[in-house]
C-alpha positions in Angstrom: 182.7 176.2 -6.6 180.1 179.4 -7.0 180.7 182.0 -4.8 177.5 183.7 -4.2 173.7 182.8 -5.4 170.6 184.7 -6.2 167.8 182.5 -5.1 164.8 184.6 -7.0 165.4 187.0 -9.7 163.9 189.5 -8.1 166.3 189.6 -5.2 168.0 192.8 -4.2 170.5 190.1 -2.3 172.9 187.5 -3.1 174.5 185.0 -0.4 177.4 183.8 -0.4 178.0 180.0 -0.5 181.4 179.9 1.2 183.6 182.8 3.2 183.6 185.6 0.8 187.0 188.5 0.2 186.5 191.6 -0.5 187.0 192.0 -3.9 185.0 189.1 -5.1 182.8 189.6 -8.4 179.5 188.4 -8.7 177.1 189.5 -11.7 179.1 192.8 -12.0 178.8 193.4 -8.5 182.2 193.8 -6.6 182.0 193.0 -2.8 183.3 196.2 -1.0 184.3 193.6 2.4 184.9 190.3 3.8 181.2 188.5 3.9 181.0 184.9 5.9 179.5 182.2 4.6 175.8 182.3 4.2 175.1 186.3 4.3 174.2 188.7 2.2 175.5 191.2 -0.4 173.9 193.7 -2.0 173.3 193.5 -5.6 171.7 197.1 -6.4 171.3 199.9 -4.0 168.9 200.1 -1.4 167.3 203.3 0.8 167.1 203.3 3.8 163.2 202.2 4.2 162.9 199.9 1.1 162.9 196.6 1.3 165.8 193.5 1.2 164.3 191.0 -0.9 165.4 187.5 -0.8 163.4 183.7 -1.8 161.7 187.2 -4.1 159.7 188.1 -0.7 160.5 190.9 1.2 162.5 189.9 4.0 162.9 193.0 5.8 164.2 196.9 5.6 167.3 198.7 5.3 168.3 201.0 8.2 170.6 202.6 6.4 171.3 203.2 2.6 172.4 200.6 1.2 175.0 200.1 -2.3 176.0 197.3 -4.1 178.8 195.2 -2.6 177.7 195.9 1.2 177.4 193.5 3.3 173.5 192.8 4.5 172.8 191.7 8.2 171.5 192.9 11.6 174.0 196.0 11.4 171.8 197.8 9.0 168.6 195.9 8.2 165.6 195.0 10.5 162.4 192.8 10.4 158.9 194.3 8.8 157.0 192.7 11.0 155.2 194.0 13.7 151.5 193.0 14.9 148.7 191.3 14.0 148.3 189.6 10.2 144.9 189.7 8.3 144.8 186.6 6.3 142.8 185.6 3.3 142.5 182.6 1.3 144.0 182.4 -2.3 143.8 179.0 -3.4 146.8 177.8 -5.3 146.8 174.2 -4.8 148.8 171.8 -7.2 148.9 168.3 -6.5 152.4 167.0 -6.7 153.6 164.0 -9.6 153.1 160.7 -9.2 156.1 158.8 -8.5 156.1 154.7 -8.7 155.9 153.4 -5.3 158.6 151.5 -3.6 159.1 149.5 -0.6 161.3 149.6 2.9 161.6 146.9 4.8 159.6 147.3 8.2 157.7 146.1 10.8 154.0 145.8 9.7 151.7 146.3 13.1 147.8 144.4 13.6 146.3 148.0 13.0 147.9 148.2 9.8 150.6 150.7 10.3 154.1 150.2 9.9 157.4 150.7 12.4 160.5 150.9 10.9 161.8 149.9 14.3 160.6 146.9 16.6 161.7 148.1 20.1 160.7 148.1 23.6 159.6 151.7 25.4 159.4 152.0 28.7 157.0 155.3 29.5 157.1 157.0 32.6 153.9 159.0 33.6 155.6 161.1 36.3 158.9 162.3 36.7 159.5 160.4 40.3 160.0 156.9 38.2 162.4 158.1 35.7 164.9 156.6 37.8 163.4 153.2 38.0 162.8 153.6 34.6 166.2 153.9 33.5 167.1 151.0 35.8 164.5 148.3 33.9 166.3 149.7 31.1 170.2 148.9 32.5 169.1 145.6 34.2 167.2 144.1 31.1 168.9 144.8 28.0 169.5 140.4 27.7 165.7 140.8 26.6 167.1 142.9 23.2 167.6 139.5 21.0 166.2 138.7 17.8 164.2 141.1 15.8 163.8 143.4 18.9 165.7 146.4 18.1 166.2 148.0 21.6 165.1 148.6 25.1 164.8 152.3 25.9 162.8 154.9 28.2 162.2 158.6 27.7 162.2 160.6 31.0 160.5 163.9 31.6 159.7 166.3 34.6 155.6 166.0 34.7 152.8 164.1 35.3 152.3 165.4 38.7 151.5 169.4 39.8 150.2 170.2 36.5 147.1 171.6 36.0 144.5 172.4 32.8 146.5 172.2 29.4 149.6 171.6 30.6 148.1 168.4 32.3 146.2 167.9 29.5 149.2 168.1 27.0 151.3 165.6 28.9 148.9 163.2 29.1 147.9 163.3 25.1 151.6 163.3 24.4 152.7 160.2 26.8 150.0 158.5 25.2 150.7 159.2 21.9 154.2 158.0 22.1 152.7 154.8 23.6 150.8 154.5 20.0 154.2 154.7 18.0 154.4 151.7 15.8 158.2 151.8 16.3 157.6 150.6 19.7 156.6 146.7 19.0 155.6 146.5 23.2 155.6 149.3 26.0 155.4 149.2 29.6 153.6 152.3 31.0 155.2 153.0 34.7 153.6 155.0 37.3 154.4 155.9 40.7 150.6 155.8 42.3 149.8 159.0 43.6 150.7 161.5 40.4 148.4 163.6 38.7 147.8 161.6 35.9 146.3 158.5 37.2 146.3 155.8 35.6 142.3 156.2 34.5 143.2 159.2 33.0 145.8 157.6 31.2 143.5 155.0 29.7 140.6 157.0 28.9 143.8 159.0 26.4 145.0 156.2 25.6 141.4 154.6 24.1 141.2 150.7 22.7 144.9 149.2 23.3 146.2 145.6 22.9 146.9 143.8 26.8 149.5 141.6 25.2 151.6 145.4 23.3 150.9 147.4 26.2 151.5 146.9 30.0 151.2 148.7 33.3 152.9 148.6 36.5 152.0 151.2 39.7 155.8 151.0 41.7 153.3 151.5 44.7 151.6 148.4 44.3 154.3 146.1 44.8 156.6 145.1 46.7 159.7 145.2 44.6 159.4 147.3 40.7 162.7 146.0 39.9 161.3 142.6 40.1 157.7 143.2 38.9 159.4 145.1 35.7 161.2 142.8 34.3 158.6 139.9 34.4 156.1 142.4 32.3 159.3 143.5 30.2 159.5 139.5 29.7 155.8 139.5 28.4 156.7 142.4 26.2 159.6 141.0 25.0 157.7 137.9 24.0 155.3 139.7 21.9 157.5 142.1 20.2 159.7 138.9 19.5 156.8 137.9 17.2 157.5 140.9 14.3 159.8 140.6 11.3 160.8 142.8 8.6 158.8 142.4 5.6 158.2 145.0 2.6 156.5 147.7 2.9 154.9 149.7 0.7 156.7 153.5 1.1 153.1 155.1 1.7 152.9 153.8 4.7 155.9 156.1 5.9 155.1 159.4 8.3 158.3 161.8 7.9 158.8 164.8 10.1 160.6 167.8 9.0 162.6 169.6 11.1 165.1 172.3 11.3 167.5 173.8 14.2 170.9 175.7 13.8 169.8 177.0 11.3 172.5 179.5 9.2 172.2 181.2 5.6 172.5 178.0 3.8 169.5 176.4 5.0 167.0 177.6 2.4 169.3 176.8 -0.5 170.6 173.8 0.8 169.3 171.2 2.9 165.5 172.5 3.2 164.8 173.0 -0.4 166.4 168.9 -0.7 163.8 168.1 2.2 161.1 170.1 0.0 161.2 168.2 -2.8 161.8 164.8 -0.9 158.2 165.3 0.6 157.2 166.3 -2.8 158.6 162.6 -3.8 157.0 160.6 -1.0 153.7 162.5 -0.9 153.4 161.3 -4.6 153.9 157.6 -3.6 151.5 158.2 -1.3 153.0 159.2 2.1 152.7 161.9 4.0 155.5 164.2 5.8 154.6 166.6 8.8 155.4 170.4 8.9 155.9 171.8 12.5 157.3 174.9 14.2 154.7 177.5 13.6 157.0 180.4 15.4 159.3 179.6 11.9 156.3 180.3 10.2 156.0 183.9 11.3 156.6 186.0 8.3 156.3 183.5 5.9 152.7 182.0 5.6 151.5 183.4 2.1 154.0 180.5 1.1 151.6 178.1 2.8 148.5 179.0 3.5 147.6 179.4 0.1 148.3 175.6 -0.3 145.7 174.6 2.0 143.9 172.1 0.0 140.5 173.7 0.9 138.7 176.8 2.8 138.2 174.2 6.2 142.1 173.5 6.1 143.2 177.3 5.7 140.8 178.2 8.8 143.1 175.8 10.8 146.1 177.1 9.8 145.0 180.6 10.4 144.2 179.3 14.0 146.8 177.9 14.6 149.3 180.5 14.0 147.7 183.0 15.6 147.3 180.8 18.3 150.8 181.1 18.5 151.0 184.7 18.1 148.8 184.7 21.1 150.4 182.7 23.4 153.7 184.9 22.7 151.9 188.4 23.8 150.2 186.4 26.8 153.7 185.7 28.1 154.8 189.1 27.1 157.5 188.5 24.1 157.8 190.2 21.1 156.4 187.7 18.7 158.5 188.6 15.5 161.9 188.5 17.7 162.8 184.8 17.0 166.2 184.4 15.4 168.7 182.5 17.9 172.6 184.0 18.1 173.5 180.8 16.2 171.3 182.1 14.1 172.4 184.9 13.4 175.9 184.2 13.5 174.9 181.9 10.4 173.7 184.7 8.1 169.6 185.0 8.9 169.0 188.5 9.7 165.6 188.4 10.5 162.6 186.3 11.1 160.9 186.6 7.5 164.3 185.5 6.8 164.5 182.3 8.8 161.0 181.6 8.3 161.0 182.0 4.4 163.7 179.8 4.5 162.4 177.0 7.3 159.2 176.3 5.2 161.1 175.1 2.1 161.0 171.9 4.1 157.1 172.3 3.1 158.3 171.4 -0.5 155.2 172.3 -3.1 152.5 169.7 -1.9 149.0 170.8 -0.8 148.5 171.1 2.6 146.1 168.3 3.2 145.6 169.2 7.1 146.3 171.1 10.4 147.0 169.1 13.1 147.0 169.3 17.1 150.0 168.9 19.7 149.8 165.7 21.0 147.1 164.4 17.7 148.1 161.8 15.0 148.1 162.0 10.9 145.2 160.9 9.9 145.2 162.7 6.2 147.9 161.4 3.9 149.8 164.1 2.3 151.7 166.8 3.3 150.4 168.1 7.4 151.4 171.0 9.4 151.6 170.2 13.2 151.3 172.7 15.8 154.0 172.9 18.0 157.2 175.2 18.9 160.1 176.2 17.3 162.5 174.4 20.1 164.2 171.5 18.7 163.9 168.7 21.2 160.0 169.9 21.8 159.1 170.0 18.4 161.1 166.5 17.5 159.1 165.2 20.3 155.8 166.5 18.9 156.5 165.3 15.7 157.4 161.8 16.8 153.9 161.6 18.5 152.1 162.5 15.7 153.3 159.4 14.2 156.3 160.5 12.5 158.3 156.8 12.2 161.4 158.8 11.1 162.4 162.8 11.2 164.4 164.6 9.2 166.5 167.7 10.9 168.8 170.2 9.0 171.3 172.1 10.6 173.8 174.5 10.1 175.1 174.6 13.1 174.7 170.7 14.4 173.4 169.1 16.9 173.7 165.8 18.6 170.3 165.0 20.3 168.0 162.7 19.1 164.3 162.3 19.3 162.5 158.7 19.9 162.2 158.3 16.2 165.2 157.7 14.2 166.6 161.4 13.7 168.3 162.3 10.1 170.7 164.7 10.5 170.9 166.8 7.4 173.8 169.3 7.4 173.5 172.4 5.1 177.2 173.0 4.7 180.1 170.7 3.9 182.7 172.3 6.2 180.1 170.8 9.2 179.8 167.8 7.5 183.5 167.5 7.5 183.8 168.5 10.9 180.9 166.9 12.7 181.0 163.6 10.7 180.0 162.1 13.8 176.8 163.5 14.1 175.7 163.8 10.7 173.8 161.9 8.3 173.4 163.6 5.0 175.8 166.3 3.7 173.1 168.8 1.2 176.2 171.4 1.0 176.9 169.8 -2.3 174.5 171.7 -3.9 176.5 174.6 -2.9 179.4 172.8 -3.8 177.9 172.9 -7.5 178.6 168.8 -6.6 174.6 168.0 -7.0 171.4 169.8 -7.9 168.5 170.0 -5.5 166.6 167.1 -7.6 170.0 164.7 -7.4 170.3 165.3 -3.5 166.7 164.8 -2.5 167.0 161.4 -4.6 170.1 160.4 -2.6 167.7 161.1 0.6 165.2 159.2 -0.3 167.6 156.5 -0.5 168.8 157.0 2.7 165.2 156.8 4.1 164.2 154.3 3.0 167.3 152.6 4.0 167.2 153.7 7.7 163.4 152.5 7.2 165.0 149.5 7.0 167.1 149.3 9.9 170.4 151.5 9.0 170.7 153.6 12.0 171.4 157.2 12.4 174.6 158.9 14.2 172.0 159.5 17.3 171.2 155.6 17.3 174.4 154.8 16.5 175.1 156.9 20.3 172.0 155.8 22.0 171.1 159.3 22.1 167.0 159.8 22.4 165.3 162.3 24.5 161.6 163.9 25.0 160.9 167.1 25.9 156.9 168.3 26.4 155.4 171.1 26.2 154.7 173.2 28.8 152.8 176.7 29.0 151.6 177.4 32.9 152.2 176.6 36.5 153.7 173.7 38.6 152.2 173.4 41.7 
């Protein structure tokens, strides 16, 4: 097993691939202490004020001087970054290979996309039903026979005391979910008096099946335990009526998604996720690129990509967008990196970030898309949204996203409404947390796999959970939303 690996030629750094001794020799460069797993080493000497280079992009500065063998982290290296970014456009835009298409087995809906699931969801507009929510769900789970997959609900706090975009955000988001073509029937449940009434709900929602999507108002009747489960019935009945058939793979929507992340994550598991979008981008799907804060730092790897001048303007929006809404709250917009973080080897956020977009792969950037707003360009997307794990899984899964994929160093058991991948960076968290995840990508460290070998063993994976393997989270029942939220509650 390699010790240490220089990502770019370039580099001024090496990281290690597994718990380091002092002592250790790595292209003529002795390491002068003990360096954990996935930080850095010195390979040349560095002043104080000259850059780290890592991924061969500066990554930050040295504090201190700096000679070969020393360990690199917060103790004597900080970010570069500090305020506002001018950003020009630089086309460099290569399509991807063609790859032969191939086929998953899935539920093929009237409006011509495809679930890879066939369940029932039960979404509350306002917080005050969750309850009852979860009760339709506990009383009614006889209705889960045949091809129906599973009965579930996804409580949240809103819906009512919200005002301007954060009212405007749940409601775009509640109805998105209700879209999801992994839902085969959903029963929308309101209290009565929330907020979001349910005109406003329909007028987000636009043109919607009767027979796919109910309603009940728990003010309206006498008993909602009662009233639920005949609708749940009616849903039940139509779902019942979808079978697994092939599928063409284009008609898959991945998310890509990263949380816990340590210093393995841009070897690892997000460069496999790169070029598995890479792969189903050239059969004609399209994956989603989110967390714009894990963007900070890194953008001349995408923006560049932007398949044309209209695309990049969006981008450029939508990050600083971002960079706004931080100084309006008043945080420091470059200070991102989490303790877990840290404690994994990223230093800084150029760090994090250049390694976070690898999950981008080398596709163009075909378009920039809202929170709460579906792919409607096939290729490879970026999605605003934040860098917070359950928000941005959420986010992702409205936008249409049948399936996400989430790397970790660290691990993590939640789930998001769409099947949720769990892609580990490192073996020893494989090993440990085999309950949780999905795919181990610390073979490549391992020297067990290349990048190319380990993104074709996803693929098979995906398309096999496309099919109705389920994840560690399904496996759990664990599925949760969380929505975005920016201002007051009343």
């Amino acid at each position: 097993m390699p010790d240490f690996i220089r990502i770019h030629p370039s580099d001024n750094v090496a990281v290690t691939l597994h718990p380091v001794a002092r002592g250790t020799v790595f292209q003529g460069v002795t390491a002068l202490e003990d360096i954990p797993q996935g930080h850095k080493m010195a390979l040349g000497a560095v002043k104080a004020g000259e850059n780290v280079v890592k991924y061969g992009f500066p990554i930050g500065h040295a504090t201190a001087d700096l000679t070969p063998g020393m360990w690199v982290h917060t103790h004597n290296m900080v970010t570069n970054l500090s305020g506002e970014v001018e950003y020009s456009y630089h086309p460099n835009v290569h399509p991807v290979s063609s790859r032969d298409a191939v086929s998953f087995q899935g539920f093929l809906r009237p409006d011509g996309k495809a679930g890879i699931r066939n369940e029932i969801w039960i979404i509350p507009t306002v917080g005050c039903v969750n309850d009852v929510a979860k009760a339709l769900v506990r009383e009614n789970q006889d209705l889960v026979t045949g091809s129906i997959d599973g009965l579930y609900t996804f409580p949240h706090p809103f819906g009512c005391s919200q005002t301007g975009e954060d009212h405007a955000q749940t409601r775009k988001l509640l109805a998105a979910l209700t879209r999801h073509p992994n839902a085969g029937a959903v029963l929308v449940l309101s209290l009565g008096c929330e907020n979001l009434t349910r005109e406003q709900f329909l007028a987000e929602l636009g043109p919607y099946d009767p027979e796919r999507v109910k309603f009940l108002t728990c003010q309206e009747v006498p008993d909602e335990m009662e009233a639920g489960r005949k609708l749940l019935e009616q849903c039940a009945a139509y779902a019942g009526h979808f079978t697994r058939q092939p599928i063409p793979a284009s008609r898959l929507v991945v998310g890509m998604k990263c949380g816990g992340s340590d210093g393995l994550s841009g070897i690892t598991a997000n460069p496999v996720v790169g070029r598995f979008s890479d792969m189903l981008v050239g059969m004609g799907g399209s994956t989603v690129l989110t967390e714009v804060p894990e963007m900070f730092g890194a953008e001349g790897f995408l923006m560049d990509r932007c398949q044309n001048q209209e695309v990049f303007e969006k981008a450029v929006a939508m990050i600083n967008g971002f960079k706004n809404y931080f100084i309006r709250h008043g945080e420091v917009v470059y200070d991102n990196p989490s303790p877990g973080n840290k404690q994994g080897g990223i230093t800084t956020l150029e760090d994090k970030s250049c390694g976070c977009v690898q999950k981008g792969g080398s596709a163009p950037i075909m378009d920039v898309i809202g929170y709460g707003e579906p792919v409607v360009t096939q290729g490879l997307n970026m999605l605003s949204g934040p860098g917070n794990d359950l928000v941005s899984a959420t986010a992702l899964t409205a936008a249409g996203a049948q399936l996400i994929l989430f790397t970790t160093g660290r691990g993590t058991p939640f789930g998001a409404p769409a099947p949720t991948v769990k892609i580990a960076t490192n073996t020893p968290l494989a090993e440990k947390k085999h309950n949780w995840i999905d795919f181990n990508a610390g073979v490549v460290a391992d020297g067990k796999a290349t990048l190319d070998e380990a993104a074709e063993a996803l693929m098979a994976l995906v398309l096999a959970v496309s099919s109705g393997k389920q994840t560690r989270t399904e496996e759990k029942g664990f599925r949760e939303i969380s929505i975005f939220k920016d201002g007051v509650v009343l």
